[in-house]
Backbone bond lengths (Angstrom), bond angles and torsions (degrees), N, CA, C in turn:
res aa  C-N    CA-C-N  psi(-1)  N-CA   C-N-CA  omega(-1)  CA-C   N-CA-C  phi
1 X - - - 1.453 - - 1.519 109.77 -
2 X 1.386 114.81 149.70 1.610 104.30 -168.91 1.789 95.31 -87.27
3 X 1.313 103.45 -170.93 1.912 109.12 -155.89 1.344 88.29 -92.52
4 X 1.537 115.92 146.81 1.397 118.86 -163.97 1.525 99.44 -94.92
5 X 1.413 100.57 149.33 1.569 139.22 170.41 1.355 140.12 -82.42
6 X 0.819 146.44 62.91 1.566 148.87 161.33 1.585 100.95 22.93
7 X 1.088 127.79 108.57 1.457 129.22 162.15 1.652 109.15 -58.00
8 X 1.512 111.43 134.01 1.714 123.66 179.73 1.314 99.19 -74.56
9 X 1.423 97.05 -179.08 1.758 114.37 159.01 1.297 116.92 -71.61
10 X 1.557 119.88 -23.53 1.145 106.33 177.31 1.452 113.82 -101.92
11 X 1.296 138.73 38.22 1.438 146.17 159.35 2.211 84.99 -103.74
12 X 1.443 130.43 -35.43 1.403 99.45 -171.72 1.908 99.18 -104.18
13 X 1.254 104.36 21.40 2.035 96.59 178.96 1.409 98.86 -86.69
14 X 1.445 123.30 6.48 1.172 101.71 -159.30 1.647 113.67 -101.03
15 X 1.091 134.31 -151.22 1.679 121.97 152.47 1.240 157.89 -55.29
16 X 1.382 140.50 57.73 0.966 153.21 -159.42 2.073 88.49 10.87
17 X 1.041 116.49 -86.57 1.235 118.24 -174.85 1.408 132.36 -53.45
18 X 1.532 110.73 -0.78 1.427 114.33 160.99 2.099 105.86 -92.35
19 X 1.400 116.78 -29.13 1.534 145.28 -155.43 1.500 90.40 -90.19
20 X 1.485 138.24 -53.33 0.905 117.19 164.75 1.617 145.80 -58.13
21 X 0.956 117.41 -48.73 1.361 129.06 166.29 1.554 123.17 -45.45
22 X 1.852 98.77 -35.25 1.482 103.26 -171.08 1.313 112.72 -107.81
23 X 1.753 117.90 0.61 1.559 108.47 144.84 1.988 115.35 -62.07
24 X 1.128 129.46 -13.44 1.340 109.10 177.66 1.456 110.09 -73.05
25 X 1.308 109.96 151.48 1.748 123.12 -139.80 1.335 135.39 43.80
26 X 1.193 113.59 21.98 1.280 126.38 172.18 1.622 112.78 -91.80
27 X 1.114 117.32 178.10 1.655 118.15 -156.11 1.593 106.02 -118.65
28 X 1.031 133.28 96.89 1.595 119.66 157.75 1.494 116.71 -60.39
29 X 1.108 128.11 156.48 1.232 134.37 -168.96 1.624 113.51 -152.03
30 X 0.918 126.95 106.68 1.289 129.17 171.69 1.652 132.88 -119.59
31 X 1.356 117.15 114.92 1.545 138.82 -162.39 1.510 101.37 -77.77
32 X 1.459 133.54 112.44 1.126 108.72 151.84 1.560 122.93 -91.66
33 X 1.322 133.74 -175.57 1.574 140.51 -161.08 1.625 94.35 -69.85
34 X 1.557 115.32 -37.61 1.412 117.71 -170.02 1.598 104.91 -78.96
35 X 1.086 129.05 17.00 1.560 125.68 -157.01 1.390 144.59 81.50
36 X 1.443 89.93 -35.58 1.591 98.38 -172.61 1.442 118.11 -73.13
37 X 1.380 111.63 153.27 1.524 124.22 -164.81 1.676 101.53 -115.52
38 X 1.357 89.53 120.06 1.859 100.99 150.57 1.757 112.96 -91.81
39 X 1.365 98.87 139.62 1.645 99.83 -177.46 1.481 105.01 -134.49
40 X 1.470 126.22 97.58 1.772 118.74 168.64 1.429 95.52 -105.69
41 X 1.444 92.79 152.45 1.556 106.79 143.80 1.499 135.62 -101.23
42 X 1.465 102.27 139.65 1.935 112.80 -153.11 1.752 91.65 -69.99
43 X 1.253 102.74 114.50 2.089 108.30 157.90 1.824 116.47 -94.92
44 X 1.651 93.67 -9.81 1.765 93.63 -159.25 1.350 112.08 -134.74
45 X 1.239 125.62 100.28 1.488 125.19 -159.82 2.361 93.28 -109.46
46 X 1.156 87.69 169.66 1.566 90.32 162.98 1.772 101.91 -157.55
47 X 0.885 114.48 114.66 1.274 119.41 162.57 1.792 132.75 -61.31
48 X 1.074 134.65 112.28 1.828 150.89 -170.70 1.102 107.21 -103.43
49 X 1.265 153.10 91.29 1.398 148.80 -176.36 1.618 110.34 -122.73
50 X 1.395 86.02 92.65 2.603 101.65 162.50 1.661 82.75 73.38
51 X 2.155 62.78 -176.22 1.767 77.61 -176.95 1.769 110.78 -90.13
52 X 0.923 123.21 -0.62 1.674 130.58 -179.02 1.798 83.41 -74.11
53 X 1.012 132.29 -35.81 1.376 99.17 -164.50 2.018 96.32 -112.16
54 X 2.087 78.44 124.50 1.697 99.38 -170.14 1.190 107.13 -80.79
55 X 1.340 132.02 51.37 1.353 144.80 178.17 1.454 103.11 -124.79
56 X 1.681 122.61 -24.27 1.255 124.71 -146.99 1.724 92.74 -101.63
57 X 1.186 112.37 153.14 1.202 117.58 165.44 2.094 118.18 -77.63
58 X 1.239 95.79 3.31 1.754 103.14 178.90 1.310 80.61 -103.63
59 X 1.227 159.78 34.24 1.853 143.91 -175.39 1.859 92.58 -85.26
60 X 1.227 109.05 -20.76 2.054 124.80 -155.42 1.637 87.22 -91.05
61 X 1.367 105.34 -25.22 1.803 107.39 -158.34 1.393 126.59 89.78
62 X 1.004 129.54 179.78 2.027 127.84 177.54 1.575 90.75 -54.30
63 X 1.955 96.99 128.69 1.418 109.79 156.99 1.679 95.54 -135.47
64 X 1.185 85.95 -169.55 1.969 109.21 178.52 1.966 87.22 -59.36
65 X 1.130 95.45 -46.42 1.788 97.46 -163.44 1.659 99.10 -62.51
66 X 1.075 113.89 -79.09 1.613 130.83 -149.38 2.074 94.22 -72.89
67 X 1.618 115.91 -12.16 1.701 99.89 -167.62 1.731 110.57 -54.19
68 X 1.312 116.63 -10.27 1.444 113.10 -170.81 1.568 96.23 -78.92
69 X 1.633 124.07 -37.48 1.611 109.07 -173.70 1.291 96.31 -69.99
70 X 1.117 163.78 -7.37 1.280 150.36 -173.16 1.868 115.32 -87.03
71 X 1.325 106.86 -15.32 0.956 129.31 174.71 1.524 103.94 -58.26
72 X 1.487 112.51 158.11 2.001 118.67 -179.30 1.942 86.18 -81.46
73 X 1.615 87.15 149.37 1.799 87.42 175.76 1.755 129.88 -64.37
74 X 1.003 82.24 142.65 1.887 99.61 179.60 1.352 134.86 144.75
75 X 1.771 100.49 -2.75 1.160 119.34 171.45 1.566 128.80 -92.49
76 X 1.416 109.71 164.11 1.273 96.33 -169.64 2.008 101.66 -111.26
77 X 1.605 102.00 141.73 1.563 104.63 -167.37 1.499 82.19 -119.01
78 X 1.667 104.37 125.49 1.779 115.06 -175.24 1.726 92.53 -135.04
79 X 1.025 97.80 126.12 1.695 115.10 179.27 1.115 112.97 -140.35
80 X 1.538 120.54 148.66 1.262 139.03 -151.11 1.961 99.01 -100.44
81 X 0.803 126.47 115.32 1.308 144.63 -175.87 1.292 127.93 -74.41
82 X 1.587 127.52 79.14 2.093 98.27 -173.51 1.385 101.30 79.14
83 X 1.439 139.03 -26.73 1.209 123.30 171.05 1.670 96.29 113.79
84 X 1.181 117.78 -37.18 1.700 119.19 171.44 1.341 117.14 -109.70
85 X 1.715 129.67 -4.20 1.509 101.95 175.82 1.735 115.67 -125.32
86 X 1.502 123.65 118.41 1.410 91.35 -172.08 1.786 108.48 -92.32
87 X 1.254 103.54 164.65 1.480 117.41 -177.94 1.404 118.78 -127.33
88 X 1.343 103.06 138.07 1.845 113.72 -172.36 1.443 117.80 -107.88
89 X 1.078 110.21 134.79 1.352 134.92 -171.23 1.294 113.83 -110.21
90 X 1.408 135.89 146.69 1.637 132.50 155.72 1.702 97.85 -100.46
91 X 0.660 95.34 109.60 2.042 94.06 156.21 1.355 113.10 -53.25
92 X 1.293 108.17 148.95 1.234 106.48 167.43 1.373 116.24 -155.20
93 X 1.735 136.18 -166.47 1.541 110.96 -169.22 1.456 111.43 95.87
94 X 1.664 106.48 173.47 0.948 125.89 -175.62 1.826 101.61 -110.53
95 X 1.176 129.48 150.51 1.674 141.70 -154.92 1.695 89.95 -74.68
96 X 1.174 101.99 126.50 1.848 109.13 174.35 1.494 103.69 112.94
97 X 1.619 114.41 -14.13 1.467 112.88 -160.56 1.086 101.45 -144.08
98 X 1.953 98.46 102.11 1.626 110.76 -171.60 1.415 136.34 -79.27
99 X 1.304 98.39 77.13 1.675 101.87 -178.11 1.678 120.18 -93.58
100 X 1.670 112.64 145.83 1.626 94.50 162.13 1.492 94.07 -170.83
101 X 1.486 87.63 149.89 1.632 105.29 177.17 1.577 114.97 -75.22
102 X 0.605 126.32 145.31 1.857 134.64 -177.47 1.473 85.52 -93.55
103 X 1.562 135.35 155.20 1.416 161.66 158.14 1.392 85.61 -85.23
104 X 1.282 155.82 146.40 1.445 150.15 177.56 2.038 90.22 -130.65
105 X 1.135 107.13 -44.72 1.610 119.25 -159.84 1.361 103.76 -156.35
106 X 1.743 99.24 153.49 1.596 111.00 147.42 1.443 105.55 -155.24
107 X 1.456 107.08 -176.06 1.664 116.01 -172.09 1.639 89.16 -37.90
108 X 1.474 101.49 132.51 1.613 102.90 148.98 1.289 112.19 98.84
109 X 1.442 113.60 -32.41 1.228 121.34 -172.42 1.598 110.31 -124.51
110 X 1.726 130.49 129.99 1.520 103.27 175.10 1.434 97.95 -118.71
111 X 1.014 153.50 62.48 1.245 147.69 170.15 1.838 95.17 -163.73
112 X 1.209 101.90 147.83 1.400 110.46 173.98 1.437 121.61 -78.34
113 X 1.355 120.14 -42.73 1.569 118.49 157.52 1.421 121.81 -18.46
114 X 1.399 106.16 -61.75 1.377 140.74 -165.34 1.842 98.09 -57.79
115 X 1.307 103.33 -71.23 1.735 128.07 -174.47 1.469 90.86 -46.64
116 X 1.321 116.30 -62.46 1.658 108.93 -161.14 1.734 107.84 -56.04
117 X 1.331 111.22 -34.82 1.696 114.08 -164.73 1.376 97.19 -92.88
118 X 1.027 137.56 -14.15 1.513 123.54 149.77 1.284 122.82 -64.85
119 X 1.177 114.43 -22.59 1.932 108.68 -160.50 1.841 92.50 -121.70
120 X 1.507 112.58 12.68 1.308 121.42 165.20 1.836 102.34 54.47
121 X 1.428 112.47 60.26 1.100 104.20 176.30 1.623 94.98 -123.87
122 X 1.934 88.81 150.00 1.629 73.54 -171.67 1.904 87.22 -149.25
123 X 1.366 108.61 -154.47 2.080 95.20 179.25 0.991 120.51 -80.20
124 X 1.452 114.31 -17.66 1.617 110.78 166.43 1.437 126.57 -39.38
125 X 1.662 112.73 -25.05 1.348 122.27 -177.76 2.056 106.65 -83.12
126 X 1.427 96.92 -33.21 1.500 111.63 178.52 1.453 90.38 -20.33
127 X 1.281 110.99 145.10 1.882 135.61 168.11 1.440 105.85 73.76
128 X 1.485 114.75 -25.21 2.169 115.29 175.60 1.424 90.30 -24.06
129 X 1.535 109.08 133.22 1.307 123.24 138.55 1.737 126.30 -86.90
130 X 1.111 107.36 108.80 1.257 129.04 -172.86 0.880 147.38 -73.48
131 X 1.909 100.95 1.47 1.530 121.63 146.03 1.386 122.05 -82.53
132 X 1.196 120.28 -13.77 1.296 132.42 177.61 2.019 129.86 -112.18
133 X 1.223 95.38 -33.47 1.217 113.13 -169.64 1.562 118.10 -74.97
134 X 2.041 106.40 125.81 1.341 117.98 -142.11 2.202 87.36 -92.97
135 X 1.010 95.66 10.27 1.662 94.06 175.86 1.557 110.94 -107.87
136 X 1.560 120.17 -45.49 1.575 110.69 -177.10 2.354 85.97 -144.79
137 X 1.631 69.65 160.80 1.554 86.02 -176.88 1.494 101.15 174.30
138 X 1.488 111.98 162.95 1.471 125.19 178.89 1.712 118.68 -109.86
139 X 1.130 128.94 116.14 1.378 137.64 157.82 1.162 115.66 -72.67
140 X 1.883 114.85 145.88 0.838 127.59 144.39 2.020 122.82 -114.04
141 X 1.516 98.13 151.84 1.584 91.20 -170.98 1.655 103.60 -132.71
142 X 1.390 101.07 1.11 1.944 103.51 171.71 1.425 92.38 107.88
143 X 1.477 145.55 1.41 1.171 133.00 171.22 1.538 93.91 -81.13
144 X 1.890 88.97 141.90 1.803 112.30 173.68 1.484 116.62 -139.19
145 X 1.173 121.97 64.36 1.226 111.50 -165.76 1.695 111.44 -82.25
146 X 1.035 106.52 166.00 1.071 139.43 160.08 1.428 140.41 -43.46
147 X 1.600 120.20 97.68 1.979 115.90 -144.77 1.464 85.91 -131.89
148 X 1.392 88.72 162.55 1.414 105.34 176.59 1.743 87.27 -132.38
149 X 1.690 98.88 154.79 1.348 102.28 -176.16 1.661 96.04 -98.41
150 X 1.951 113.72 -167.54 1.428 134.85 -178.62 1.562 98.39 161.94
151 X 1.465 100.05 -170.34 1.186 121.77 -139.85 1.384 97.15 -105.44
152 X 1.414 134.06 118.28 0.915 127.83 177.65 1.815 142.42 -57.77
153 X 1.099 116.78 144.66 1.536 97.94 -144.83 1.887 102.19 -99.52
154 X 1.429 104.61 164.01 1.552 99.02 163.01 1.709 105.09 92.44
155 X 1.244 132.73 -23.40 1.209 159.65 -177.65 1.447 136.39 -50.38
156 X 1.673 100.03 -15.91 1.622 108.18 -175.91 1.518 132.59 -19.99
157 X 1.234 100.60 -48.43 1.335 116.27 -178.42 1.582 117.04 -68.28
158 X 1.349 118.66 1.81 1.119 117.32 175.13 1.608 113.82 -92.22
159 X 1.614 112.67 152.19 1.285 105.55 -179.24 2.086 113.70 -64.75
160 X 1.161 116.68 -170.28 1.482 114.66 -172.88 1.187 93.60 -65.23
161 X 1.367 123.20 -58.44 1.647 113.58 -169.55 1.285 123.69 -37.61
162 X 1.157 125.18 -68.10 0.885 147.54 175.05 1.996 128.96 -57.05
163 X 1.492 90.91 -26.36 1.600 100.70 177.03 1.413 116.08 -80.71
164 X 1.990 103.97 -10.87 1.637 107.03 -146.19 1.877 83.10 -121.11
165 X 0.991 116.37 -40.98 1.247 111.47 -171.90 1.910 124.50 -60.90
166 X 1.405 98.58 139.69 1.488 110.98 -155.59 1.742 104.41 -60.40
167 X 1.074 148.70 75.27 1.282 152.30 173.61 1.569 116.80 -94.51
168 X 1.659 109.13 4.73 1.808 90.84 -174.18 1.631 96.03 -121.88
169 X 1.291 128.99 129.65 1.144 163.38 176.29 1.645 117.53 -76.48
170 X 1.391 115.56 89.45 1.560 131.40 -172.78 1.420 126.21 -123.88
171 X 1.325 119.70 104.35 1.624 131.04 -177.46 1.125 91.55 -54.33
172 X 1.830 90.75 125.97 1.747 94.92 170.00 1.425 128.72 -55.01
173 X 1.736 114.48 -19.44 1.184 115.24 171.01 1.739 128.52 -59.42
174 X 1.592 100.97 -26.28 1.767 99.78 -179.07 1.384 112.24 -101.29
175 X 1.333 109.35 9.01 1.539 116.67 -166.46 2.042 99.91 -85.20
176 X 1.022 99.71 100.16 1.690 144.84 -176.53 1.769 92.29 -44.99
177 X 1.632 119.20 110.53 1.313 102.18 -176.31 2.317 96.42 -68.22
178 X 1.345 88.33 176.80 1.411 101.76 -173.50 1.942 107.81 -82.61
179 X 1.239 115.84 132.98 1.811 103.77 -168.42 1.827 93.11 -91.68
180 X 1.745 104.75 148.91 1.417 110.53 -158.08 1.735 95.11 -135.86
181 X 1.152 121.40 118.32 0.988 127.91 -153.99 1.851 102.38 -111.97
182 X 1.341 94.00 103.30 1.648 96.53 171.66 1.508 117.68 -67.11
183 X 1.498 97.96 120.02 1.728 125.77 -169.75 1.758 100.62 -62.87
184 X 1.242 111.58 -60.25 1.696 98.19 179.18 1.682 128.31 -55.21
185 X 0.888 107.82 -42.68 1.254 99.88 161.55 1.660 129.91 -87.02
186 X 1.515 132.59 -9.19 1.175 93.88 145.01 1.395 132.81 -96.12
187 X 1.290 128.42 10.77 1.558 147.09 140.80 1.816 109.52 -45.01
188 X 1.110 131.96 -24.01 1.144 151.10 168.38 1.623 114.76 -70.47
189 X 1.782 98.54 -65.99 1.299 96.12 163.39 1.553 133.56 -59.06
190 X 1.396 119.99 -43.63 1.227 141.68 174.32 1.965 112.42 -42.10
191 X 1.779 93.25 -35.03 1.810 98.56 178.63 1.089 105.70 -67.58
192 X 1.470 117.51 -41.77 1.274 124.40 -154.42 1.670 129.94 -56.14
């Protein structure tokens, strides 16, 4: 594979829904102050598109919280989760038009909670520009794998449209077979 590249502004100006899909196999990268590098690769994207879509955290419009998605893409949108997990976003789009991909997963990690507290990212990074920025940023190295879409998760509060429609982006490689629970035996247990 050739040596990976710093993704431009113009891999995140583009559509949240073209930007999501095509961070999978792409590289997060994270610098700490001491040098050392965390390196995953992205399996789990989720796509956020404006305020029409009641999934998005812009659905309220520009606040203190969401002014970074409004931003042109390349920035990074880090929010505090439940109160214990934060989660990373790339922005993407054109400035006024709040789009951003959710990081959902990478090698090693399947939940984003998880990913962020390994690679010690937290809001301090909130607003990093991520074409430039010597602490977090995204590589590319020519990997394209192969995703299957679904329904984005965590979402209740969104209306049906929006709760049901396929927006989350998953390498067929991390895609978790489904667990199938043989009925006679726990009907067996249940007599017991």
């Amino acid at each position: 594979m050739p040596e990976p590249k710093r993704l431009t502004s113009d891999f995140y100006a583009r559509d949240v829904l073209d930007v999501a899909p095509d961070l999978i196999g792409k590289i997060l990268v994270r610098r700490l102050p001491t040098g050392e590098e965390f390196r995953y690769r992205i399996t789990e994207t989720e796509a956020y598109r404006g305020e029409e879509d009641t999934g998005c955290h812009a659905k309220a419009g520009k606040t203190k919280r969401t002014e970074i998605m409004y931003m042109k893409g390349g920035r990074a949108y880090i929010y505090l989760c439940y109160g214990v997990h934060h989660l990373i976003n790339a922005v993407t789009g054109k400035e006024e038009q709040p789009q951003a991909a959710l990081i959902r997963g990478a090698e090693g990690y399947d939940g984003p909670g998880k990913l962020t507290k390994a690679m010690q990212i937290t809001k301090e990074l909130n607003g990093a520009d991520l074409t430039v920025s010597d602490e977090i940023w995204i590589e590319e190295d020519g990997a394209k794998p192969e995703y299957v879409t679904g329904k984005r998760i965590g979402i209740d509060y969104a209306d049906e449209y929006y709760k049901n429609i396929e927006w989350r982006f998953t390498a067929k490689s991390a895609v978790k077979p489904k667990k199938t629970i043989q009925v006679k035996d726990r009907l067996k247990k249940i007599k017991k």
